[in-house]
N, C-alpha and C positions, 0 to 999 in steps of 0.2 A: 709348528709354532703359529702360523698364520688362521689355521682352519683354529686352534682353541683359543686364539684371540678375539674370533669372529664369532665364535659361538659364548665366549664371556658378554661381549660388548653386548648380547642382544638376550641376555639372561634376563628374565622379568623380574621387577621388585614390585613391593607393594605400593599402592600408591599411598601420595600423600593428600594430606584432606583435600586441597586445591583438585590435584588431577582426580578423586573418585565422583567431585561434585563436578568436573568434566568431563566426566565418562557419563556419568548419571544422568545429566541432562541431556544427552544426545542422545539416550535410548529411546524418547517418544518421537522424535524425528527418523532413528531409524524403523521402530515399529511400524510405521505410517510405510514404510517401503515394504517391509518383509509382510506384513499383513494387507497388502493393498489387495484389491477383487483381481487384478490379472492375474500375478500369484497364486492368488485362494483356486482361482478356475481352472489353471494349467496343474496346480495339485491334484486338483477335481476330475481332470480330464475333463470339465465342462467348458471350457473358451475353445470357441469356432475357432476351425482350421484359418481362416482370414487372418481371425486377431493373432492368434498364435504367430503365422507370419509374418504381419506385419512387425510385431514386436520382435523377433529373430533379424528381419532385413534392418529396420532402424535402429535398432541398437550394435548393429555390428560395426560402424566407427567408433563406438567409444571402445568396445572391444580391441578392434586394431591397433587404435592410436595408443591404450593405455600406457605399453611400454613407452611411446614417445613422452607421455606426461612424468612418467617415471625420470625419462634422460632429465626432462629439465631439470627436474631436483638435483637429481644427479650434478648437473654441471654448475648447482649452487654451493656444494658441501668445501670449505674449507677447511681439511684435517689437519689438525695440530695448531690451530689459531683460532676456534673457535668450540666451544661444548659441543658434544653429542656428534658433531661432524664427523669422525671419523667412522663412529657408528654407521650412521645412516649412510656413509659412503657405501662401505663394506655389503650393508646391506642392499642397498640399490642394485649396486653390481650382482650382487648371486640372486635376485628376482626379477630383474628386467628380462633376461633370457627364457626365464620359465613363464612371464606374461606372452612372449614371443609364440612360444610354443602353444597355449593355451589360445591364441588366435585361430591356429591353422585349426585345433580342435573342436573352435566354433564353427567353423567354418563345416567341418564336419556335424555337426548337431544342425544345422539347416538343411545340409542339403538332407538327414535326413527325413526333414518336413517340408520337403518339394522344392529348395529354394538352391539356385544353381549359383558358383562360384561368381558368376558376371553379373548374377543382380546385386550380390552383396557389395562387389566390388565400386557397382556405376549406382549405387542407391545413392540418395540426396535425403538426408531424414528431415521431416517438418520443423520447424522451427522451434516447439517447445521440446522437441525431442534434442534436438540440435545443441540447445540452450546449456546441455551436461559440456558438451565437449569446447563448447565457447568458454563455461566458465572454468573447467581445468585445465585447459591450453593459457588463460589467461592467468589465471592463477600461479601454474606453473613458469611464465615467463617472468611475470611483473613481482607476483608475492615474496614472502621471504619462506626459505625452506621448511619451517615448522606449519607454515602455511599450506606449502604443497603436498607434505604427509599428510597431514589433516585432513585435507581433500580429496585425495588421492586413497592414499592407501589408508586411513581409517576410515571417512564416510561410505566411497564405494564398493569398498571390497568386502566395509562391518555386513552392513546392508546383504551385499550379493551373497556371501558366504551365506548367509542364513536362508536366505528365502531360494538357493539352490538347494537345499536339505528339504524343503516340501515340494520341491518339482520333481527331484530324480524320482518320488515315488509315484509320481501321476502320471506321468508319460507314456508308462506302461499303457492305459487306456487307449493311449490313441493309435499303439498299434495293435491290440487288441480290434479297433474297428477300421482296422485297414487305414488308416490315412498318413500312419510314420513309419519309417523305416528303424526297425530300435535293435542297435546291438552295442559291441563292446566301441567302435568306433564314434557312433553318432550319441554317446553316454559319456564317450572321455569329458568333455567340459563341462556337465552336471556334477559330475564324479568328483571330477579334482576340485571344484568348488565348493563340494560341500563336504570336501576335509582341508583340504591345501589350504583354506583361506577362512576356518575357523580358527585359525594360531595367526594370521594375519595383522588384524585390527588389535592383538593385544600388542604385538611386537611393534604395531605404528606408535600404542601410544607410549610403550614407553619409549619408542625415540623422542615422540613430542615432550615428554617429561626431560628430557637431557635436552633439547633443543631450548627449548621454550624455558628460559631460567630468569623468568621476570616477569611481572602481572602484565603488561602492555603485551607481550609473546603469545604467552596465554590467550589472553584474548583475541589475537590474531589470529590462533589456531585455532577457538572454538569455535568464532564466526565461519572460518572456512571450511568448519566440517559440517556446520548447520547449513549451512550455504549450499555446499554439495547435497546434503541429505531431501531437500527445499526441492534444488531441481529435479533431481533423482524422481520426486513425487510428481510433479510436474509433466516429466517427460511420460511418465506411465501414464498419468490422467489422461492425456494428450492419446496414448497408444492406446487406451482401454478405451476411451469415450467417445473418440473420432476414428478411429481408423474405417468403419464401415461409413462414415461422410466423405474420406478423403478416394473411397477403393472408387467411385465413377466420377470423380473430377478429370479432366483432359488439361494438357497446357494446350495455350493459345499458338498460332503460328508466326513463328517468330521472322518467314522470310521475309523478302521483298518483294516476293510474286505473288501479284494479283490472285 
């Protein structure tokens, strides 16, 4: 009884004018993700083994943390006293543990492009890269739950889910010239993303649609998914256009001996 309660709650409807002119204006913000040059090159097998890594090692907190963004909401949902709460509860719960999983998997696709469990773990990402995980950790705490699906699971997982369906095909290249190690392991996180989280961003919105049952909602939610979609773009610019500035900077010494 529980499992076809949980798969009613999250059955898609169609939208209504309001939510398709909210869907629709968020696809040129997500295009600007999915079609960015890191993307286009890693398709290409043309982005240097550097940029490659670099964008593997700094994006692996948002990776980690997502499930935590996830809890937040999670521990916003009041079922049976408010719209769509129960929903989004239900749902929270059965994909938090599968974003879990999908961690260790990243973690497997780095190393296999040379990058070992300790750097991912003690990496510190630049600040505009950084800027993702500030603003869905804040998001997540301060916002209201229509807010944090917005954010969350329809800007970055609309986004990811697509432009992992032009990476798994390129990747092949790079081991092809020797510099990745490519099998069923170091492909689970390409793989699952570019089916797992095509059904994703539809099922965010229509929680947003049961959440969000008032134009002030609405607009909360679409700012927060443009918002994410915003840094999202950011953080890559950041990862495509600087990373070979940042690869021979040193930090300073920080003791107190001379």
């Amino acid at each position: 009884m529980g499992v076809a309660r949980y798969k009613e709650a999250l059955s898609l409807t169609e939208h209504a004018p309001w939510a398709r002119r909210f869907w629709d204006a968020l696809v040129p913000y997500k295009d600007q993700v999915v079609s960015h040059p890191l993307f286009e090159e890693m398709g290409a097998g043309t982005l240097s083994l550097a940029r490659f890594q670099d964008a593997l090692l700094h994006f692996y907190p948002l990776v980690e943390n997502f499930p935590k963004y996830m809890g937040l909401a999670l521990a916003k949902t009041r079922p049976g006293v408010r719209p769509g709460h129960e929903e989004t509860k239900n749902w929270l719960i059965g994909n938090i543990k599968i974003e879990q999983r999908h961690a260790y998997w990243y973690q497997d696709w780095a190393a296999g492009f040379g990058l070992s469990l300790e750097r991912l773990e003690t990496t510190t990402p630049p600040p505009a890269m950084d800027a993702v995980n500030q603003f869905l950790w804040t998001t997540g705490h301060q916002g209201t739950l229509e807010e944090s699906i917005a954010a969350t699971n329809l800007a970055i997982e609309w986004a990811t889910g697509e432009w992992s369906q032009r990476v798994v095909a390129g990747v092949k290249y790079y081991a092809e010239q020797g510099r990745a190690e490519i099998n069923r392991h170091t492909m689970a996180w390409l793989r699952a993303h570019a089916s797992y989280d095509d059904a994703h961003p539809h099922e965010a919105m229509e929680l947003i649609k049961r959440l969000a049952v008032d134009e002030p909602a609405r607009q909360r939610a679409f700012t927060a998914a443009r918002r994410g979609l915003e840094y999202y773009v950011m953080a890559l610019d950041d990862c495509y256009w600087r990373a070979s500035e940042r690869s021979g900077v040193a930090l300073p010494a920080l003791s107190d001996a001379e």
